[in-house]
Residue frames as qw, qx, qy, qz and C-alpha x, y, z in Angstrom:
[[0.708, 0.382, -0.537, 0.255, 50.50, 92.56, 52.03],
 [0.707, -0.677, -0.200, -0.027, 51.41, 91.09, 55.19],
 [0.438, -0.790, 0.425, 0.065, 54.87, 91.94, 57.17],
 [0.591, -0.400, 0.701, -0.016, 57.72, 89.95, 56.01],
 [0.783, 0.348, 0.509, 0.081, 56.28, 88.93, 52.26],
 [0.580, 0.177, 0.564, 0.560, 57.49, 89.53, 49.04],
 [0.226, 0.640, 0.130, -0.723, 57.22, 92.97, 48.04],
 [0.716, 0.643, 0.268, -0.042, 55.75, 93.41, 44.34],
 [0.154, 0.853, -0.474, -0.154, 59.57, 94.86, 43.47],
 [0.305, -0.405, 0.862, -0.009, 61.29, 91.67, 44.70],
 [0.745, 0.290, 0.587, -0.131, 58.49, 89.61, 43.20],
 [0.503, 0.787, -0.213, -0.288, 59.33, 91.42, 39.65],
 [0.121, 0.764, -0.630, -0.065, 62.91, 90.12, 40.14],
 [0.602, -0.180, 0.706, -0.329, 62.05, 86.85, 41.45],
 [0.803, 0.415, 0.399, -0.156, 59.19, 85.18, 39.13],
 [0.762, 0.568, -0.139, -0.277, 61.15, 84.66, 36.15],
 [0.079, 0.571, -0.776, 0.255, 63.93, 82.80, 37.76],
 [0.678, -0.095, 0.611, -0.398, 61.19, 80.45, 39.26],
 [0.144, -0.088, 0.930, 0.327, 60.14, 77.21, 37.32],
 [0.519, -0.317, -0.354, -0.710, 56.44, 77.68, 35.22],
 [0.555, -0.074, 0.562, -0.609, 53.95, 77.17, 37.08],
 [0.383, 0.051, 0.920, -0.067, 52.43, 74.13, 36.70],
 [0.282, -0.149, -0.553, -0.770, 49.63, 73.38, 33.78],
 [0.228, -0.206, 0.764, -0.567, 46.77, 73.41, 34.95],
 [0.627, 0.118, -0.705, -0.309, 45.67, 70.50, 34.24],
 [0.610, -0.261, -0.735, 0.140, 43.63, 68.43, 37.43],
 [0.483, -0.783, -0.212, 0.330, 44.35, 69.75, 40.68],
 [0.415, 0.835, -0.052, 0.358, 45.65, 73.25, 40.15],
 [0.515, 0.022, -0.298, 0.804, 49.32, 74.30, 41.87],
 [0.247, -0.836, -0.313, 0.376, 49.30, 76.67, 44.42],
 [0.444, 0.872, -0.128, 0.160, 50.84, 80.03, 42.87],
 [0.589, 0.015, -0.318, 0.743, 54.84, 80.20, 43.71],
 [0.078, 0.562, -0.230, 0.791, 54.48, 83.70, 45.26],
 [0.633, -0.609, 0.172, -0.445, 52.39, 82.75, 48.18],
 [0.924, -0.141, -0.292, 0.201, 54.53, 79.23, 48.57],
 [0.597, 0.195, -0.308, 0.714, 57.76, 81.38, 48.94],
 [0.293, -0.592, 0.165, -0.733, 55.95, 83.66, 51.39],
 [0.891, -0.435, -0.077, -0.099, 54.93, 80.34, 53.41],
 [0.888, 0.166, -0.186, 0.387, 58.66, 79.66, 52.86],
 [0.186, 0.453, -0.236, 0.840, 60.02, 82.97, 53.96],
 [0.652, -0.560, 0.088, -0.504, 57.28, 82.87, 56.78],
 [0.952, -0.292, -0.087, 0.030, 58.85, 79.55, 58.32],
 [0.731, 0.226, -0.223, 0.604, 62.35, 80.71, 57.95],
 [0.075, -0.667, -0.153, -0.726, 61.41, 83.68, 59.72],
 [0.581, -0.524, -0.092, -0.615, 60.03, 82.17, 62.49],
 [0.176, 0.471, -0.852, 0.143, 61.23, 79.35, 62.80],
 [0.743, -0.029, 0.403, -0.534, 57.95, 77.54, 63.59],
 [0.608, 0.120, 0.783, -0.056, 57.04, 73.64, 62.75],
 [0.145, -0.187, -0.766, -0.598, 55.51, 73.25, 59.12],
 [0.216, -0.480, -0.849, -0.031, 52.62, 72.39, 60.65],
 [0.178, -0.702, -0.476, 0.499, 52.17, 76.07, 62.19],
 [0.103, 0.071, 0.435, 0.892, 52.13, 78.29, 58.93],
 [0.389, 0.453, 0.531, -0.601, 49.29, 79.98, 58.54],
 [0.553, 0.421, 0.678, -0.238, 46.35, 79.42, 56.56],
 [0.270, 0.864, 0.136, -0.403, 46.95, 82.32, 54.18],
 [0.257, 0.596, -0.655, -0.387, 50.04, 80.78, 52.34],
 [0.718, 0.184, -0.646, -0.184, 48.21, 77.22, 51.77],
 [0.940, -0.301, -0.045, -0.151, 48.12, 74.08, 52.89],
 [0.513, -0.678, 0.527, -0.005, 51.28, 73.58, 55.36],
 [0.862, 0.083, 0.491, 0.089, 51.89, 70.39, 53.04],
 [0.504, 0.850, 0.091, 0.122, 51.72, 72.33, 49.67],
 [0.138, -0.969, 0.198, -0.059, 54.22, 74.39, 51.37],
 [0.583, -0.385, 0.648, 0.304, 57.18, 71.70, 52.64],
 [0.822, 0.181, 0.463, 0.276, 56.87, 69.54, 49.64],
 [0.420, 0.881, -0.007, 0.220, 57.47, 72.53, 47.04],
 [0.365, -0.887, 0.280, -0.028, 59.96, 73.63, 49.47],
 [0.628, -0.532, 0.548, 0.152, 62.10, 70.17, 49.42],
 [0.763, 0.490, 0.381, 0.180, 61.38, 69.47, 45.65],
 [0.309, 0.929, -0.072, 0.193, 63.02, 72.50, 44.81],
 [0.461, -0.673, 0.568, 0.104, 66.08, 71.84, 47.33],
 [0.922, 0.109, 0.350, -0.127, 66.41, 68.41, 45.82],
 [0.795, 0.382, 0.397, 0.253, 66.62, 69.63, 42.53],
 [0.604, -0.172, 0.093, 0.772, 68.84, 72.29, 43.13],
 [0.100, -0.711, -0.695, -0.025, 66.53, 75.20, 42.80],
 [0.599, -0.764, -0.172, 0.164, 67.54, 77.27, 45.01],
 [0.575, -0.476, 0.267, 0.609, 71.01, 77.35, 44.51],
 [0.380, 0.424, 0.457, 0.684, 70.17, 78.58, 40.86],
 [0.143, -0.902, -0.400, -0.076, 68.24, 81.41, 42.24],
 [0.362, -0.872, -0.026, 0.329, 70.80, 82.62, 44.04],
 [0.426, -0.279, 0.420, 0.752, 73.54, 82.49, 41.83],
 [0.216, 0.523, 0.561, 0.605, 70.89, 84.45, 39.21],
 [0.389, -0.871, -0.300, 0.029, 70.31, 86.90, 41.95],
 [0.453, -0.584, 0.230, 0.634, 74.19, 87.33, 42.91],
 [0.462, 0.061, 0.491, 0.736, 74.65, 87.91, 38.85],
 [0.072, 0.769, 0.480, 0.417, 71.98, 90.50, 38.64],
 [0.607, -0.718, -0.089, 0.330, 73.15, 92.15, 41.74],
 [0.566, -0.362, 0.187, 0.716, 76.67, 92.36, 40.40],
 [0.492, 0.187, 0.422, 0.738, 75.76, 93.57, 37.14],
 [0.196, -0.903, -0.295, -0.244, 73.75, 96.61, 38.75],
 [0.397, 0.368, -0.441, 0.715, 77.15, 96.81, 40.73],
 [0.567, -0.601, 0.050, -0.561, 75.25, 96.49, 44.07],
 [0.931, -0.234, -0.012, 0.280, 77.55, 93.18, 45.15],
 [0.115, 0.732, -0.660, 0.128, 80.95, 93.89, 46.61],
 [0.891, 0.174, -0.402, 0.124, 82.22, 90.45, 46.26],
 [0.234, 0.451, -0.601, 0.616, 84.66, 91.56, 49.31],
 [0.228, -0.077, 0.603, -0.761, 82.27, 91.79, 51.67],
 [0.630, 0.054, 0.412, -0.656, 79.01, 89.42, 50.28],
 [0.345, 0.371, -0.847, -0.161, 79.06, 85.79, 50.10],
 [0.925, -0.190, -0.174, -0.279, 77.71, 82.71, 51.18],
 [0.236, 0.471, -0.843, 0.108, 80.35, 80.52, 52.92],
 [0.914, -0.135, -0.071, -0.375, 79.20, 77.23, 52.86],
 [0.339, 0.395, -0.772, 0.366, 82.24, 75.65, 54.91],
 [0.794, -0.510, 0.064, -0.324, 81.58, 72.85, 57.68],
 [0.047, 0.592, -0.758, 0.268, 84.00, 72.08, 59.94],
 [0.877, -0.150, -0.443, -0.113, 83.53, 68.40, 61.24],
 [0.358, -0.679, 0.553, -0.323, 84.83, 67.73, 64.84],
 [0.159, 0.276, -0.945, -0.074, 86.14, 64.31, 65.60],
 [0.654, -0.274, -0.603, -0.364, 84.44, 61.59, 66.26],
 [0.623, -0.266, -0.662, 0.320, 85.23, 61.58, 69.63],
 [0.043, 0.326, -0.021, 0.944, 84.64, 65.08, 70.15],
 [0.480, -0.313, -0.046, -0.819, 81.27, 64.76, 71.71],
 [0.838, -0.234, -0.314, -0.380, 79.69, 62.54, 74.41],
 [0.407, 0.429, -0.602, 0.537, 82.75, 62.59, 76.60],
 [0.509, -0.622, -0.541, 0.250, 81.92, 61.36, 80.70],
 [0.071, -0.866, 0.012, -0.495, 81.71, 65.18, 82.73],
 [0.669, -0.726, 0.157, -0.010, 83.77, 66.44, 85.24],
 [0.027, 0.706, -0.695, 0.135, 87.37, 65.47, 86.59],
 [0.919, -0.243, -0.300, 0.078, 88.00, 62.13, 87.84],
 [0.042, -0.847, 0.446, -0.285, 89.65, 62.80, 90.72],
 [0.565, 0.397, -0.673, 0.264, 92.82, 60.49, 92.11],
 [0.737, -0.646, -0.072, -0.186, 92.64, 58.73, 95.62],
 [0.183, 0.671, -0.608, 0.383, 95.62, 59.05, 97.62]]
């Protein structure tokens, strides 16, 4: 197991919160445990798509699973099936772990403003 992946504990807790794997039926799906390692590898790193390595799939495989699952709101079910297992192990203090998904919006005129002073000719 490489640095940084899915230990076989977290995977326990994980896979049954995921969505079946695919039938396979045609071209088999890659498994979900290496996608969300490619996925945890790129958040990690912060590298292109295009610079995952080889070992969690095709770089493609990887995004699209990635944005299908945003999309359809994925994601946000995990976690809130993660924050309720959590609590009910009493391992969340709700005081002090949260998500705070607040964005402040500056004006529109906030940005792109000429530099410097203009200074006054006497």
């Amino acid at each position: 197991m490489n640095r940084g992946n899915l230990s076989n504990e977290q995977w326990e807790k994980l896979k049954f919160l995921l969505p079946p794997q695919k039938p396979r039926t045609g071209k088999p799906s890659k498994d979900h445990r290496m996608i969300i390692n490619g996925i945890l590898w790129i958040l990690r790193t912060g590298a292109p798509w295009r610079d995952l390595p080889e070992r969690y799939g095709p770089w493609e495989s990887v995004a699209t699973r990635f944005y299908r699952w945003q999309k359809a709101g994925i994601w946000n079910q995990i976690l809130e099936q993660l924050q309720v297992m959590a609590d009910q192990e009493e391992k969340l203090d709700w005081q002090v772990h949260y998500v705070d998904g607040t964005v402040i919006r500056a004006h529109q005129h906030a940005a792109g403003g000429k530099k410097g002073v203009k200074k006054k000719r006497n």
